[in-house]
N, C-alpha and C positions, 0 to 999 in steps of 0.2 A: 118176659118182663119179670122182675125181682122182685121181693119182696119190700125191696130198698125203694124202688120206682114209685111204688104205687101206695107209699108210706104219706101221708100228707099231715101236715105239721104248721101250724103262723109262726112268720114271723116278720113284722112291722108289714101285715096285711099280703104277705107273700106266701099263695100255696108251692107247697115243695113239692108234689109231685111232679113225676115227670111232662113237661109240657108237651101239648100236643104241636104236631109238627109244621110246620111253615106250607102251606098249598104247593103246589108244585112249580106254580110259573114265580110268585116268590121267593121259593128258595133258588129257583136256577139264576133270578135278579141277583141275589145276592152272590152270590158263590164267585157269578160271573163277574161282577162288580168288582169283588175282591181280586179274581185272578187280573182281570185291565189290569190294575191300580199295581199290583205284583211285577206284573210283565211291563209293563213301562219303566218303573222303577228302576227294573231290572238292563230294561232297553238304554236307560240313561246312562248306566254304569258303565255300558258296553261301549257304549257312545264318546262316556266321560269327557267333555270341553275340561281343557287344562290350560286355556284360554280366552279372555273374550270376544276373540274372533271365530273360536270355535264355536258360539253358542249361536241362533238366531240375529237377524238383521237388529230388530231393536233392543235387544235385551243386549247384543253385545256393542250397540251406541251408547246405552246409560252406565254397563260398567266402563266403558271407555273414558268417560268425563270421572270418574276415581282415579284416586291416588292407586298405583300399582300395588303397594302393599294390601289397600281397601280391598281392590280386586280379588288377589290372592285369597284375600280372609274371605271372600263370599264365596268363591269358589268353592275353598275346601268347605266351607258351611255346607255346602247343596250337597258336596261328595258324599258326609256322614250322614244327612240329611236324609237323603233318596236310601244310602247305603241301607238303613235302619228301618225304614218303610219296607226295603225289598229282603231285609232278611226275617224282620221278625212279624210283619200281618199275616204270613200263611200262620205260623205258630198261634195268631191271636183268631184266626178265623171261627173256627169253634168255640171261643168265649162272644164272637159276634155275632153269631147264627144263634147262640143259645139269648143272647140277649132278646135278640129278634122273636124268637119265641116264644118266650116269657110273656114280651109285651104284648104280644098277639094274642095271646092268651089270657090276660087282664081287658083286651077289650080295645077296640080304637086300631087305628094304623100304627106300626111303630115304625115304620121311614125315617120319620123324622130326627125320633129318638134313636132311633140305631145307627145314624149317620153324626148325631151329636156322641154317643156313647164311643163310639170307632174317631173320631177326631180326638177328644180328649187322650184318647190312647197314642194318638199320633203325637201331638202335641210334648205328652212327655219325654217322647222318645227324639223330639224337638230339642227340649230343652236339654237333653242327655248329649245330641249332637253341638249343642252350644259347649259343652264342657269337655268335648271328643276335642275341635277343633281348634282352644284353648290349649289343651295340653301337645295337641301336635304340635304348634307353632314356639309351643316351650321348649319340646325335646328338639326340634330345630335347630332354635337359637342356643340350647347346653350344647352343640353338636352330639346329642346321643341319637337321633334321629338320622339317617343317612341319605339321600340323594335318592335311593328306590324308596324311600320310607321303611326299611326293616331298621334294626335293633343290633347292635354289637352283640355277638355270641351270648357275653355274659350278662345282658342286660334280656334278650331272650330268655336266657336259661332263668330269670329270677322271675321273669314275666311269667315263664308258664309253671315253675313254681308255685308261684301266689296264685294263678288259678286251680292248680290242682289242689291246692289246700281246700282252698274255698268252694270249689266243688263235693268238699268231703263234711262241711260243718254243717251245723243246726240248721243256721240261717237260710244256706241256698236250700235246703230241706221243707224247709215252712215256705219260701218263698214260693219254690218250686209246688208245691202243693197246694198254691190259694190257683197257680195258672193250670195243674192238671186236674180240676175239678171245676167244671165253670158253674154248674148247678149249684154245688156249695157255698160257691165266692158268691151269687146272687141271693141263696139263702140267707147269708150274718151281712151283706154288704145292701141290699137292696132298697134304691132312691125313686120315689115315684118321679113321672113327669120327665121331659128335655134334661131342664135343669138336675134332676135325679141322674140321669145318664150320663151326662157331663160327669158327674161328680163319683162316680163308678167305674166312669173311662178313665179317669186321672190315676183313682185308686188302683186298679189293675194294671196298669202302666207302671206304679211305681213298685208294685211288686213283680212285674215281669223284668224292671230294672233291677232289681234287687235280683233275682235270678240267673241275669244274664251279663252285668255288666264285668264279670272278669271274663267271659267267654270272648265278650267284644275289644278287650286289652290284648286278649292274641291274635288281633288284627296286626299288632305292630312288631310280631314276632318273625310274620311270612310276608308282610308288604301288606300296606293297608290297602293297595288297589288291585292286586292278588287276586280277580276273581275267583279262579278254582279254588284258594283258600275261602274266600270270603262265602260262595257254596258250597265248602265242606262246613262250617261254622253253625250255616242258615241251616245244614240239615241235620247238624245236631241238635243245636235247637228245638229243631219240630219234632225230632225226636222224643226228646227228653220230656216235651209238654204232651204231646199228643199223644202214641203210641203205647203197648203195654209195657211194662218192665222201665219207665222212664226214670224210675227214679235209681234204681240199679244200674242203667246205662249212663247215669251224670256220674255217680259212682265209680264205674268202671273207667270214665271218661278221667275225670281226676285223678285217677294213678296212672295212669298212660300219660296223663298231664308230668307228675309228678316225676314219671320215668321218665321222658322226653330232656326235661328240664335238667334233671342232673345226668344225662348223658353228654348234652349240649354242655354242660359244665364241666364233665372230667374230659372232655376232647378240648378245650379252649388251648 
């Protein structure tokens, strides 16, 4: 342990040292919680209903009384929906566990709190998929959208462009560094109570949206239902948050962007 660990410091009633650790049959709850909720997600995608006769007996009765177009629009809702739960709670799993920790460590159960704190997180990434499914059904109707869901050459080449910029500036810099430090983010962030968690889940949410939403624009570069692309994406991702060198790897990840991009451009 460091010297950094074992540093202890207030702030808004939060010790910063490092918390001790989750008992062992709670953190296997947890862990294991998370991977279900992964691998269903995941199951779903595999699965993907592209219809509502694909989907279950009653779920695909109530989309059946929609207008077709209604349908379509739920559809792809659940696509982005599920897709964002399965690509990015493994990368949030470690700021979940450390939440859980914390609160254990203040006293009380935190179940509660830790399932409030991880919904909020869902949620934004909710309303992220409401603006996914929005702009699909726009690039649709401009015909820049194609029939697999990829991108004309040049409209690729500009997509992953604009992500490798943005994997090189400030923003995805700070961004990225409130999610590869979760100790930190609960140190200047930290809400007592449910409602505290709620409102911590949202805030990391919208910084992990802030991190990753040009990664999720080169969905529509390879097909947005691409698996192999969409887990190449997730495991950059986890990368980039989780593991050592993450922030060198978005780095290095953004000129390979950058390259890709105007390669895709001088071949058009």
């Amino acid at each position: 342990m460091t010297s950094a660990d074992v540093r202890v410091e207030q702030h808004e009633g939060l010790e910063t040292a490092a918390p001790p650790a989750l008992p062992l049959r709670d953190r296997v709850a947890l862990w294991g919680e998370l991977a279900i909720i992964t691998a269903l997600a995941w199951f779903y995608l595999i699965r993907m209903p592209m219809a509502p006769e694909d989907l279950p007996a009653i779920a695909a009765r109530v989309l059946k009384v929609l207008p077709p177009q209604a349908a379509d629009v739920w559809l792809t809702f659940m696509m982005w929906a599920v897709m964002m739960v399965a690509m990015m709670l493994p990368s949030a799993s470690p700021m979940i566990v450390m939440y859980a920790r914390i609160a254990r460590g203040r006293g009380g159960s935190p179940r509660f709190a830790t399932l409030s704190f991880a919904s909020a997180y869902i949620v934004v990434w909710t309303l992220y998929s409401v603006a996914a499914t929005a702009g699909q059904f726009e690039l649709q109707r401009a015909a820049i959208l194609r029939s697999d869901l990829t991108t004309p050459p040049l409209i690729g080449a500009i997509i992953l462009v604009a992500a490798g910029v943005f994997q090189l500036t400030p923003l995805k810099d700070a961004c990225l560094g409130h999610c590869r430090s979760p100790l930190g983010f609960f140190m200047t962030q930290w809400r007592a109570g449910s409602g505290g968690a709620f409102a911590m889940g949202l805030k990391h949410g919208a910084f992990c949206v802030g991190c990753c939403w040009a990664l999720m624009a080169l969905l529509f570069v390879m097909g947005v239902m691409n698996l192999a692309w969409v887990a190449a994406l997730s495991a950059l991702v986890l990368i980039e948050k989780a593991m050592p060198y993450g922030r060198a790897i978005a780095r290095t990840s953004g000129v390979a962007m950058l390259a890709a991009g105007g390669a895709m451009a001088f071949h058009i």
